[in-house]
N, C-alpha and C positions, 0 to 999 in steps of 0.2 A: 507485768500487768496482763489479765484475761477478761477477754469481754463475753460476755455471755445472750448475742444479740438474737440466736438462731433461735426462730419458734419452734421450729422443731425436736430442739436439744433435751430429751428424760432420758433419766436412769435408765442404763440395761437391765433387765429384771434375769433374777438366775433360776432356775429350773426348780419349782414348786415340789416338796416332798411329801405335799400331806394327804390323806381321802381325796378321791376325784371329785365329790360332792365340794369338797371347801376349797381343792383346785378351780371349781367351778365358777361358785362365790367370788373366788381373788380373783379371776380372772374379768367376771363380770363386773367386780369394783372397779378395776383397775380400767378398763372400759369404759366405763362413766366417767371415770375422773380425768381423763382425758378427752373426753368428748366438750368436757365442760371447760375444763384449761384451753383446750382449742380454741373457743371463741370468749371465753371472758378473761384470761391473763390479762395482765394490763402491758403497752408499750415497754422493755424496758431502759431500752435510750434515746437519742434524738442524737440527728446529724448536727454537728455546730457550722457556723457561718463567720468566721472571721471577721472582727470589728476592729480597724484598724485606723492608727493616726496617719495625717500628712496632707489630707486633701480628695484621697484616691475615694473613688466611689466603690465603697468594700459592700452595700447595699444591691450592687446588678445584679440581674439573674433572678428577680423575685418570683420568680413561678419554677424553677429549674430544682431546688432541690424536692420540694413536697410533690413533684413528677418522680424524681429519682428513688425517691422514697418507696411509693407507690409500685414504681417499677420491682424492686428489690424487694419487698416486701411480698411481692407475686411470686418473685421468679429463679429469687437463692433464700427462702425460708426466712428473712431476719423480721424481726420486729420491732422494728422501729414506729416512735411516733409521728405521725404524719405532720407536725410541722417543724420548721427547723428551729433550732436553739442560736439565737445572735452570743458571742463570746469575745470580751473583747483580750488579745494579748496578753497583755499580765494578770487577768483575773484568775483569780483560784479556781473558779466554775471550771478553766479549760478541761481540769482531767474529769469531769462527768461526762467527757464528748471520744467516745471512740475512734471516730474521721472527724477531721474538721477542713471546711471548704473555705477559698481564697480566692475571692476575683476581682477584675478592677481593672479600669484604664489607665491610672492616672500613679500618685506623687504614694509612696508609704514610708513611715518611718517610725522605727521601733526604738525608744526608749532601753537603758540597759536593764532597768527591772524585767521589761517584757522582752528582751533577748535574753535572760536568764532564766526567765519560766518558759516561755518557748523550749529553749534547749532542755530544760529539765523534761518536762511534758515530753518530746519523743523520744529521748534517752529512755527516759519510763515506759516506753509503749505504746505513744499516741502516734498519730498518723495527718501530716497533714499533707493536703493536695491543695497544691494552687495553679488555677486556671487562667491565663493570660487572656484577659478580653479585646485584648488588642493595645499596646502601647504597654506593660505592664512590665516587660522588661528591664528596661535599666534601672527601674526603681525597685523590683525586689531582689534582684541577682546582689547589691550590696546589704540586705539586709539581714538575706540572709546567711552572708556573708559573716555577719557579726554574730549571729546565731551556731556556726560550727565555721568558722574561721581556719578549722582544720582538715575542710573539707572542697570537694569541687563537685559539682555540677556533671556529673558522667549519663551521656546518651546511653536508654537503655536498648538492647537490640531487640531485635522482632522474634525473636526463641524465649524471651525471658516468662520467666508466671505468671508476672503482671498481664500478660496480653494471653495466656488461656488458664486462666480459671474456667468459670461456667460458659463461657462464649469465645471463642478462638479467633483471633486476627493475628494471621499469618504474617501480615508485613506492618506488622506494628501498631503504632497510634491512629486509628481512621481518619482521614478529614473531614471536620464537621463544617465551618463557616468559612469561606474564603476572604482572603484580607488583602494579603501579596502574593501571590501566587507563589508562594514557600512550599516547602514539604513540613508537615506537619511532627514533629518532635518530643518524644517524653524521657525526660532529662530525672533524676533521682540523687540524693544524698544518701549516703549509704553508711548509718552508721555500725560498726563491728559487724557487719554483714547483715545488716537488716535494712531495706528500706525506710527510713521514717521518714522521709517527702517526696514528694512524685510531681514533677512542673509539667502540666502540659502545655507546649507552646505553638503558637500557629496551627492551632484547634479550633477551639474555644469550646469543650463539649458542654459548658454551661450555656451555651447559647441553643443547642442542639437537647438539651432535656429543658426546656423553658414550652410551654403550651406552642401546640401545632399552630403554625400560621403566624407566629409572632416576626420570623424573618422568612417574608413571601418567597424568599431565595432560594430556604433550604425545603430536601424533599424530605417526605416519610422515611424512607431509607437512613438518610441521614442520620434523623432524629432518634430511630433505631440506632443504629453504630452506636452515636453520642450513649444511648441509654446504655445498652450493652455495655460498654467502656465502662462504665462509672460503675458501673454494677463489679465489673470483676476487680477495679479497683479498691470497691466495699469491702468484697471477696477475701480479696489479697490482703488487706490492712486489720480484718480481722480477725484469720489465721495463721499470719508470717508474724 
């Protein structure tokens, strides 16, 4: 599966052989027609948001991706739509969503339809990241659990892609929101050498791309890292 999310992405044009006069012409068509695709292409994906059964509040975070968006859309070329697409588990919708995002405090649980379209979905390509907003552990480590049953949960280290794409963090996953005074951890399923899930745990960088001043706690700084982060994770999930 190719996603084709960069605004930036036209044909290499190969070296024109005709009269300089009608070089001139193509060259100033081709000038317009990009000037014009610049600003009027239309979006063409939207980040998904994970809608999940069990209880868990899969709704948090409601200012945190159309920030992330925003951000990414500035600052590694993609073109996404500025608001997020809700998707739930086993819906066929999921593969129209490049990254799909995961957060939550509380209880989830996945049906076998929707562990079998899950599995399918990143086996194919897709990418999901789930953001632990505090307490989100023990309830999704079994689920997705049933989802690649033949897999584990591997800490990723601080050299890997994921942390320099377009923005470098040298010692790994930044911390964004303080909960227990843990170190902050991004854990990965790795299937046939590919990442297809990324858990950031004792983060929460969805708390940290949510509008400035929502947790009086965190600084600017912060909420930079948080954005950065997610950005190279976009990055990564839709190159790798």
């Amino acid at each position: 599966m190719k996603w084709s999310v960069f605004s930036n992405q036209f044909p290499v044009l190969k070296p024109f052989k005709g009269s300089l006069r009608c070089a001139a012409q193509f060259l100033l068509f081709t000038f317009t027609f990009l000037l014009i695709t610049a600003f009027t292409f239309p979006p063409t994906y939207k980040i998904g948001k994970l809608k999940y059964a069990g209880g868990g509040d899969w709704y948090a975070n409601r200012t945190a991706l159309p920030n992330l968006v925003a951000f990414c859309n500035k600052n590694i070329a993609t073109n996404f739509a500025a608001e997020e697409g809700i998707v739930e588990v086993g819906s066929a919708e999921l593969y129209n969503y490049p990254f799909v995002y995961m957060t939550g405090h509380g209880n989830v649980t996945f049906n076998a339809q929707e562990v079998a379209n899950l599995r399918k979905y990143l086996i194919g390509g897709g990418f999901l990241h789930i953001d632990d907003n505090y307490g989100l552990d023990k309830f999704i480590r079994p689920q997705m659990k049933k989802v690649f049953p033949e897999l584990e949960f591997v800490e990723l280290p601080a050299n890997h892609k994921i942390y320099h794409q377009k923005f470098k963090f040298s010692n790994g996953l930044p911390k964004i929101h303080e909960h227990d005074n843990k170190r902050p951890q991004g854990f990965a399923l790795i299937y046939k050498g590919r990442v297809v899930c990324y858990y950031s745990y004792e983060c929460d960088l969805g708390n940290g791309w949510e509008d400035y001043g929502t947790y009086p706690s965190d600084t600017q700084e912060s909420r930079n890292n948080a954005l950065k982060m997610g950005a190279n994770l976009i990055q990564y999930a839709l190159t790798n």
